[in-house]
Chimera marker file (.cmm) of the C-alpha trace (Angstrom):
<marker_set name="trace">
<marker id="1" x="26.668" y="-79.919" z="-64.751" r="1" g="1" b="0" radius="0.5"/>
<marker id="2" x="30.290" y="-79.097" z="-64.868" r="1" g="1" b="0" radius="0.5"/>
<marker id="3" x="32.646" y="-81.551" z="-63.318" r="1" g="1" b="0" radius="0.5"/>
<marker id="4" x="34.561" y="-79.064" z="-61.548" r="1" g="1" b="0" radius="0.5"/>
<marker id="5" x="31.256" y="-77.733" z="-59.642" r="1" g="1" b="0" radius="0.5"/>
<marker id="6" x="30.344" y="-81.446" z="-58.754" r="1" g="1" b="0" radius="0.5"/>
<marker id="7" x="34.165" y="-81.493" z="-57.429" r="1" g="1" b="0" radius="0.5"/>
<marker id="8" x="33.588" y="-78.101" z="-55.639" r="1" g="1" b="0" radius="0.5"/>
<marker id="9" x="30.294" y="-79.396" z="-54.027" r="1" g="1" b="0" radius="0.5"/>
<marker id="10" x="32.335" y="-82.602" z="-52.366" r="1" g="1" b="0" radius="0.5"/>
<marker id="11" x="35.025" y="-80.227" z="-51.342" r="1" g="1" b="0" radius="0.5"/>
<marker id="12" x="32.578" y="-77.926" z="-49.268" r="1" g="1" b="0" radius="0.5"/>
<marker id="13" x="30.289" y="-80.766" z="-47.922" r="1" g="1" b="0" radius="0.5"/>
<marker id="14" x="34.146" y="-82.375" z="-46.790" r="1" g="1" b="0" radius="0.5"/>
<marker id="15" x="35.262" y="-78.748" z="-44.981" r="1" g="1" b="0" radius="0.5"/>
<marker id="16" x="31.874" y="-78.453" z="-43.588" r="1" g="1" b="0" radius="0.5"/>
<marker id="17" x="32.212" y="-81.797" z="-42.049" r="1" g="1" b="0" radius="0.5"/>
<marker id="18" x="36.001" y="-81.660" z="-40.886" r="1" g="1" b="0" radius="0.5"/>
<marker id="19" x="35.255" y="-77.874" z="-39.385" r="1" g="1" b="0" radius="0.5"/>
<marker id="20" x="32.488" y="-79.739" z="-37.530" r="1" g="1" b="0" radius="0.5"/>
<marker id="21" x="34.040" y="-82.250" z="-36.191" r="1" g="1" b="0" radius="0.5"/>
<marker id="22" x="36.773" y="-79.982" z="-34.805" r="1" g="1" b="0" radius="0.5"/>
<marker id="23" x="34.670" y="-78.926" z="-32.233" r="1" g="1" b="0" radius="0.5"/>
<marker id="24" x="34.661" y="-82.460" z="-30.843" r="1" g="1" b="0" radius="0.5"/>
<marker id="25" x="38.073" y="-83.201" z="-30.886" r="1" g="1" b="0" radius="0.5"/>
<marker id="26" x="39.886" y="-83.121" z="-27.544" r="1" g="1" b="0" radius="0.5"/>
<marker id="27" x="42.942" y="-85.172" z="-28.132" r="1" g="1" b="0" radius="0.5"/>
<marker id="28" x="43.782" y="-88.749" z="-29.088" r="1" g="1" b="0" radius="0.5"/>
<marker id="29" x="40.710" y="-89.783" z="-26.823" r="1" g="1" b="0" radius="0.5"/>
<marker id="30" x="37.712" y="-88.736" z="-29.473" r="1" g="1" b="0" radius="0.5"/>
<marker id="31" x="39.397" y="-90.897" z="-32.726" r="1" g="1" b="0" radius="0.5"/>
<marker id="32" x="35.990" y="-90.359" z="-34.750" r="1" g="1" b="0" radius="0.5"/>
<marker id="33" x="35.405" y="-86.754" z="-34.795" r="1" g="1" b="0" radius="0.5"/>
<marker id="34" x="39.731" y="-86.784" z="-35.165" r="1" g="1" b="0" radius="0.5"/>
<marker id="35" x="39.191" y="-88.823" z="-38.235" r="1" g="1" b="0" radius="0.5"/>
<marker id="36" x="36.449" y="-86.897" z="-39.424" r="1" g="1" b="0" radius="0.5"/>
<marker id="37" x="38.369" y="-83.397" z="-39.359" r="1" g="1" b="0" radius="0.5"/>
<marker id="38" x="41.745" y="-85.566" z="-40.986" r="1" g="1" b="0" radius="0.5"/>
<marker id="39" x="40.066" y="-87.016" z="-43.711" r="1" g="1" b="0" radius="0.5"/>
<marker id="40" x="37.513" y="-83.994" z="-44.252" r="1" g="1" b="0" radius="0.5"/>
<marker id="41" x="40.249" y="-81.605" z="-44.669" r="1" g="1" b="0" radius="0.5"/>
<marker id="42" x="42.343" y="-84.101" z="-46.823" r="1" g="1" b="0" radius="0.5"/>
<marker id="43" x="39.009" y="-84.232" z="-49.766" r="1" g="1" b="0" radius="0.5"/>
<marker id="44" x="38.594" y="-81.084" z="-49.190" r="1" g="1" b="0" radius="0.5"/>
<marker id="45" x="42.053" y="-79.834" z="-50.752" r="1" g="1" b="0" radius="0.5"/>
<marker id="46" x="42.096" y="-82.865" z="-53.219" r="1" g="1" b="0" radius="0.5"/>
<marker id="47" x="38.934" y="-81.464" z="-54.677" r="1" g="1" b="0" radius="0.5"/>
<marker id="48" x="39.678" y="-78.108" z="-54.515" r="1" g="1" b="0" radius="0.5"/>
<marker id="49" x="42.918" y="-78.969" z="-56.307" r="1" g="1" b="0" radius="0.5"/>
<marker id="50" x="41.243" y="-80.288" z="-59.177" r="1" g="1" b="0" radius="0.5"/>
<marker id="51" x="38.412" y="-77.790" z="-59.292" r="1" g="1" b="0" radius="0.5"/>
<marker id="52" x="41.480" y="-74.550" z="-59.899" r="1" g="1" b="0" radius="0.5"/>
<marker id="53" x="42.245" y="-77.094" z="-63.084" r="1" g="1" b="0" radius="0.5"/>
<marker id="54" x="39.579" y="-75.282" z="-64.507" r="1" g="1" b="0" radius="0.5"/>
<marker id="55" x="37.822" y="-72.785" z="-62.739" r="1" g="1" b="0" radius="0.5"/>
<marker id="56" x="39.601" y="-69.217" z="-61.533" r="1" g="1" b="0" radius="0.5"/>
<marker id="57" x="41.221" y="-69.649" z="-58.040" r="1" g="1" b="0" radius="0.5"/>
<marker id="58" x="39.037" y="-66.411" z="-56.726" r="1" g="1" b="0" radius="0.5"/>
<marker id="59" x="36.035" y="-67.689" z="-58.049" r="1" g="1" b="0" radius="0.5"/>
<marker id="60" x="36.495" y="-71.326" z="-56.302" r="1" g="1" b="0" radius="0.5"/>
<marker id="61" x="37.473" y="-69.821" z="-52.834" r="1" g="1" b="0" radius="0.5"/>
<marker id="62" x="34.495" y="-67.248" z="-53.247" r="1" g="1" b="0" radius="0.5"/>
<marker id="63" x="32.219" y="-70.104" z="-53.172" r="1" g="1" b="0" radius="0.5"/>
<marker id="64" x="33.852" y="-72.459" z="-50.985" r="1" g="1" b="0" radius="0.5"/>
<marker id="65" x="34.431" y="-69.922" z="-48.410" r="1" g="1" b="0" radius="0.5"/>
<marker id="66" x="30.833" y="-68.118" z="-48.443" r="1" g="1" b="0" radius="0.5"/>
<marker id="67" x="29.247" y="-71.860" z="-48.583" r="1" g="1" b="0" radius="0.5"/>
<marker id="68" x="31.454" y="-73.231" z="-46.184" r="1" g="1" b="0" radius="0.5"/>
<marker id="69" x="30.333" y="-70.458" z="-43.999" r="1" g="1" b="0" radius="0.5"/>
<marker id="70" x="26.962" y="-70.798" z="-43.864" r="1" g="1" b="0" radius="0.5"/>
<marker id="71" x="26.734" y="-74.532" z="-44.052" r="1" g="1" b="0" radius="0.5"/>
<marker id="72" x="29.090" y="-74.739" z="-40.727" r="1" g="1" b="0" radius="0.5"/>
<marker id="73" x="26.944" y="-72.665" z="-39.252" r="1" g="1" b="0" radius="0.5"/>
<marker id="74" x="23.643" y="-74.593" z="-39.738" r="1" g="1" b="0" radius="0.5"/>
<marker id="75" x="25.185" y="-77.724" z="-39.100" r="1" g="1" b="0" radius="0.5"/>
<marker id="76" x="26.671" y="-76.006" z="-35.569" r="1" g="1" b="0" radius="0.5"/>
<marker id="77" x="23.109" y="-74.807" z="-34.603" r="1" g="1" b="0" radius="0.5"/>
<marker id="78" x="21.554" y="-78.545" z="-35.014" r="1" g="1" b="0" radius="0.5"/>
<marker id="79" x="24.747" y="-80.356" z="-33.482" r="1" g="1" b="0" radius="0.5"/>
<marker id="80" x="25.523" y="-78.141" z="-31.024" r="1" g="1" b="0" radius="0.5"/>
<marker id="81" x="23.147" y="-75.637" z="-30.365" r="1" g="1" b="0" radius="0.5"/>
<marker id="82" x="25.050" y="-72.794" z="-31.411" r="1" g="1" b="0" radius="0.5"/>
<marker id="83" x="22.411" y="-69.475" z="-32.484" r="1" g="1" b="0" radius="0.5"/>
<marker id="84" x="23.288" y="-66.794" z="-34.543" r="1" g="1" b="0" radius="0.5"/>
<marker id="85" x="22.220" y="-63.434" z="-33.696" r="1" g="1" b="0" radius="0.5"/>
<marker id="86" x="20.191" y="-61.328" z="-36.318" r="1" g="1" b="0" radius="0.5"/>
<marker id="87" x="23.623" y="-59.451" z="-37.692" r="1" g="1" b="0" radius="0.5"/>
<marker id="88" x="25.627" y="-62.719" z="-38.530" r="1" g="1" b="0" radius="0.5"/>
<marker id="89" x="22.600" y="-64.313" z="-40.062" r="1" g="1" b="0" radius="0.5"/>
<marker id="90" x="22.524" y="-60.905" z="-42.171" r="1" g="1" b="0" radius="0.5"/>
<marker id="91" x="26.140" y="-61.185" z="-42.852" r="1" g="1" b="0" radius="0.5"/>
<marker id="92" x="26.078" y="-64.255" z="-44.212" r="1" g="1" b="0" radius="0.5"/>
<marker id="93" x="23.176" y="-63.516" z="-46.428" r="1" g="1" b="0" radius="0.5"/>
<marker id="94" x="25.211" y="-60.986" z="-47.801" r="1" g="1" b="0" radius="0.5"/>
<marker id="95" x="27.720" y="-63.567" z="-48.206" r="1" g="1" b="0" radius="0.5"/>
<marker id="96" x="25.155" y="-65.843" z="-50.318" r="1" g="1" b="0" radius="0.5"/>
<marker id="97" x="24.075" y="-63.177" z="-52.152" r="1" g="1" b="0" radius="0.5"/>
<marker id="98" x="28.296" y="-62.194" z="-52.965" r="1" g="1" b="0" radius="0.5"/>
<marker id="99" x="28.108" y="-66.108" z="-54.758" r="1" g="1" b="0" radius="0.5"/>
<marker id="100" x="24.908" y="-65.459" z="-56.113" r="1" g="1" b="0" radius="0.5"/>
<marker id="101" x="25.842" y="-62.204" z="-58.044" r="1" g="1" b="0" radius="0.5"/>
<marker id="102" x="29.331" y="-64.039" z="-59.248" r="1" g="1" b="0" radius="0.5"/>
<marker id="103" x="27.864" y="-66.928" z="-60.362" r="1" g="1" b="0" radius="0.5"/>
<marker id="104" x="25.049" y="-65.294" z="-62.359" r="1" g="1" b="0" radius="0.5"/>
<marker id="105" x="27.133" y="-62.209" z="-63.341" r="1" g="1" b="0" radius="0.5"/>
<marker id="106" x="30.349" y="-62.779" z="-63.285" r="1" g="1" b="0" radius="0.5"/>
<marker id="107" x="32.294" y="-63.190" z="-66.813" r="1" g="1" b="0" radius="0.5"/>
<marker id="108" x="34.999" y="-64.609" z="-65.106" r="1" g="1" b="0" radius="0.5"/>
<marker id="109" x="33.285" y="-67.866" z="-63.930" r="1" g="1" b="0" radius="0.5"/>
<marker id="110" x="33.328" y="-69.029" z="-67.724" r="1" g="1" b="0" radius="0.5"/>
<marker id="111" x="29.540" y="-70.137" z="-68.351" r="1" g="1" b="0" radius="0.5"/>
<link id1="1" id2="2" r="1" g="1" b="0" radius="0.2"/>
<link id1="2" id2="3" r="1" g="1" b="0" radius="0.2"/>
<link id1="3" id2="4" r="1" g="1" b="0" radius="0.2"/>
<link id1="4" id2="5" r="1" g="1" b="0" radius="0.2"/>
<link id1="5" id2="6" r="1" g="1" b="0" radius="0.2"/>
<link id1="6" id2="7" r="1" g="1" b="0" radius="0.2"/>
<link id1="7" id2="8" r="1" g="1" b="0" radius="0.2"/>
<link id1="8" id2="9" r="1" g="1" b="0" radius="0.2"/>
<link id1="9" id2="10" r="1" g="1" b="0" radius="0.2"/>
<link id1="10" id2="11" r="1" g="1" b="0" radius="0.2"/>
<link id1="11" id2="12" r="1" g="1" b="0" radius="0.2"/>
<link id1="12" id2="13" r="1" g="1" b="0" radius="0.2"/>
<link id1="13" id2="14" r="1" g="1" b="0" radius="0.2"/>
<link id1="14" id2="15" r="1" g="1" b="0" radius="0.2"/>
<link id1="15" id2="16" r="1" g="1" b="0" radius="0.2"/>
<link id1="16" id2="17" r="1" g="1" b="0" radius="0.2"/>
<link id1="17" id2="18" r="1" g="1" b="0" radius="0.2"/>
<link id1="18" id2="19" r="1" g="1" b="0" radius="0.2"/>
<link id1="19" id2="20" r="1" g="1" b="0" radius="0.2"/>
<link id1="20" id2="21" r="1" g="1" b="0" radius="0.2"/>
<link id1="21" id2="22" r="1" g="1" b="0" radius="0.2"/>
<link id1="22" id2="23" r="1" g="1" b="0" radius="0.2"/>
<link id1="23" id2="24" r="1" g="1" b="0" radius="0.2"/>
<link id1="24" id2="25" r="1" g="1" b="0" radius="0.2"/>
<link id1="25" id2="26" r="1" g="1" b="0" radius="0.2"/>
<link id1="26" id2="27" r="1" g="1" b="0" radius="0.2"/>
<link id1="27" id2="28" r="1" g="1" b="0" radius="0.2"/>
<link id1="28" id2="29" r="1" g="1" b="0" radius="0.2"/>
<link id1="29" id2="30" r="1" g="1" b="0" radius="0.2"/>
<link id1="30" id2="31" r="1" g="1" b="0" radius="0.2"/>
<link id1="31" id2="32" r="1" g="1" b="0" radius="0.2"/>
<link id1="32" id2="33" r="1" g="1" b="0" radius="0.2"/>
<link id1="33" id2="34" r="1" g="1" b="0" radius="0.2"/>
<link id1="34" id2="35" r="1" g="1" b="0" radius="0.2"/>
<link id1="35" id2="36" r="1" g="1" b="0" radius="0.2"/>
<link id1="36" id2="37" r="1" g="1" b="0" radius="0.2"/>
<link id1="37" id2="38" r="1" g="1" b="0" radius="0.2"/>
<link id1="38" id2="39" r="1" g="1" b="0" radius="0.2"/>
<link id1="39" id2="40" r="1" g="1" b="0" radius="0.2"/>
<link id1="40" id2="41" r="1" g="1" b="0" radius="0.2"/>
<link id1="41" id2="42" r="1" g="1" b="0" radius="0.2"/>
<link id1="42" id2="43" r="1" g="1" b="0" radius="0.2"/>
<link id1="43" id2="44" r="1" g="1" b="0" radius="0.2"/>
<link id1="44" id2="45" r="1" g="1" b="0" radius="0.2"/>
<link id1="45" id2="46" r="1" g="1" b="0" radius="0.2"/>
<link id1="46" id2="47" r="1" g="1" b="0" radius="0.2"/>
<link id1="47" id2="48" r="1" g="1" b="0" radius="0.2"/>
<link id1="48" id2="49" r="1" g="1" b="0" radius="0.2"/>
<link id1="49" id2="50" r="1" g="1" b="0" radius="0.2"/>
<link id1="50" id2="51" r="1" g="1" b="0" radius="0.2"/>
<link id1="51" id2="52" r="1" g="1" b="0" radius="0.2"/>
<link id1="52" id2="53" r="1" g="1" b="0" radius="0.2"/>
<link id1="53" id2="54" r="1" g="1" b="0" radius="0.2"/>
<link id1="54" id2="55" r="1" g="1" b="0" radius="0.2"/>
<link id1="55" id2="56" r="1" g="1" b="0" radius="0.2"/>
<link id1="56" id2="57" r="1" g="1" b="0" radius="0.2"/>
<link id1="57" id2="58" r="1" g="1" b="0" radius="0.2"/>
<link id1="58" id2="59" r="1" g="1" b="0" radius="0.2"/>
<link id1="59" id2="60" r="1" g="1" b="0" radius="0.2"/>
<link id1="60" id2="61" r="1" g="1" b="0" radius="0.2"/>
<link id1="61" id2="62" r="1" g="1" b="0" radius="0.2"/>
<link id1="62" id2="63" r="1" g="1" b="0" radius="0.2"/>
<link id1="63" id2="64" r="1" g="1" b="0" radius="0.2"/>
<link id1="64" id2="65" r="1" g="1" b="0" radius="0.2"/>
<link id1="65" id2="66" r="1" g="1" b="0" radius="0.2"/>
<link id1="66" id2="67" r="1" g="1" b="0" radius="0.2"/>
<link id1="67" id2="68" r="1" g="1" b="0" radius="0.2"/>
<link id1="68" id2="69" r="1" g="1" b="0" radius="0.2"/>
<link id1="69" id2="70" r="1" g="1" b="0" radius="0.2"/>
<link id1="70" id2="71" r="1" g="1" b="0" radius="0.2"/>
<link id1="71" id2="72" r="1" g="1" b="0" radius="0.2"/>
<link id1="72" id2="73" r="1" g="1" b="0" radius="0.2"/>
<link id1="73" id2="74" r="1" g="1" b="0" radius="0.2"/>
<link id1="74" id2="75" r="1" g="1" b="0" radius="0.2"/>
<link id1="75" id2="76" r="1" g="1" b="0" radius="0.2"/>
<link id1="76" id2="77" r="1" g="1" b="0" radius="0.2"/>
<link id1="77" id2="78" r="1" g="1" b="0" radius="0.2"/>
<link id1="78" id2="79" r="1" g="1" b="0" radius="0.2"/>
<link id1="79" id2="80" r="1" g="1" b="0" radius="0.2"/>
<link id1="80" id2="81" r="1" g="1" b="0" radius="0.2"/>
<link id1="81" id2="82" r="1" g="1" b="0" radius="0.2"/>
<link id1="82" id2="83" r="1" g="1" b="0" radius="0.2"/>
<link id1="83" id2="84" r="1" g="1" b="0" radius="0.2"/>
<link id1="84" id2="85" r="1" g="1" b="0" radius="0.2"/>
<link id1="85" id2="86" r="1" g="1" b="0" radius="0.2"/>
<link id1="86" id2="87" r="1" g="1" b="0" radius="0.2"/>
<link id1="87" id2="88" r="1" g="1" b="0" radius="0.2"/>
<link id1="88" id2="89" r="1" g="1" b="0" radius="0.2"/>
<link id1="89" id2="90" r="1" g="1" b="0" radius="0.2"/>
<link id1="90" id2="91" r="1" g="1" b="0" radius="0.2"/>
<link id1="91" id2="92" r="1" g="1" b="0" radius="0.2"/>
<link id1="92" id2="93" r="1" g="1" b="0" radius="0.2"/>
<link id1="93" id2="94" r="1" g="1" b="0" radius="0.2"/>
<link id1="94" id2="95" r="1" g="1" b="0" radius="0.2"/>
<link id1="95" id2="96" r="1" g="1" b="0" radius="0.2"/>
<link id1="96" id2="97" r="1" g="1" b="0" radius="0.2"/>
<link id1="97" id2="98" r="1" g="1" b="0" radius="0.2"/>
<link id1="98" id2="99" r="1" g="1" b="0" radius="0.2"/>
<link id1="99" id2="100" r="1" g="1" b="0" radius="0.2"/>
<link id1="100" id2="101" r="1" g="1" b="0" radius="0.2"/>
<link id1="101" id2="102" r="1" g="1" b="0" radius="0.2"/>
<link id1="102" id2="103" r="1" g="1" b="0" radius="0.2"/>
<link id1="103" id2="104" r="1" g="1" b="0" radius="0.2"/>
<link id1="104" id2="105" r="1" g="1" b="0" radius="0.2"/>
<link id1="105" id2="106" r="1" g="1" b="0" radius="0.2"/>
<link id1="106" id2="107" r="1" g="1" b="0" radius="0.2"/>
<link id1="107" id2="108" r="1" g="1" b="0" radius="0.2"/>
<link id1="108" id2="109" r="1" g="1" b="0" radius="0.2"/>
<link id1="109" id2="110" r="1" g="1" b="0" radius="0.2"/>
<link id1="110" id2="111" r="1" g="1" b="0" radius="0.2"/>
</marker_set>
């Protein structure tokens, strides 16, 4: 596997888990989940920064984004409850499906 993709994976899995923690931040009094979302974000970027070293900038945010998406919102529905009606869930199919037909079709990925 490329090293940029294994870079990209720790990037999204850090976003997903700073986005998740923001929802438990409320102030100075909830250091964890503050620490979480600081040094989530922080990886996040760092990776990100080397993975548009070698892969296309649209590409990386594609996947990122539409990832990010989706794994936010699965983590949200076992930490906090949160459901998704039948139209997001089908939005953000779509959304998988976008990365899906770049990744497989897509000349500008650079297979």
């Amino acid at each position: 596997m490329n090293a940029a993709y294994v870079y990209l994976a720790i990037a999204i899995c850090s976003e997903v888990v700073a986005t998740v923690s923001m929802k438990a931040v409320k102030g100075l009094s909830t250091p964890i989940p503050l620490l979480l979302m600081i040094v989530g974000y922080g990886v996040a970027f760092w990776m990100l920064t080397l993975v548009v070293r070698t892969v296309p900038v649209g590409i990386a945010y594609a996947v990122w984004a539409g990832l990010g998406i989706v794994m936010v919102s699965v983590a949200a529905l076992f930490i906090y409850g949160q459901k998704l009606d039948v139209p997001a869930m089908l939005g953000m199919g779509l959304i998988v499906l976008g990365v899906v037909v770049i990744q497989l079709f897509s000349k500008t990925v650079g297979h």
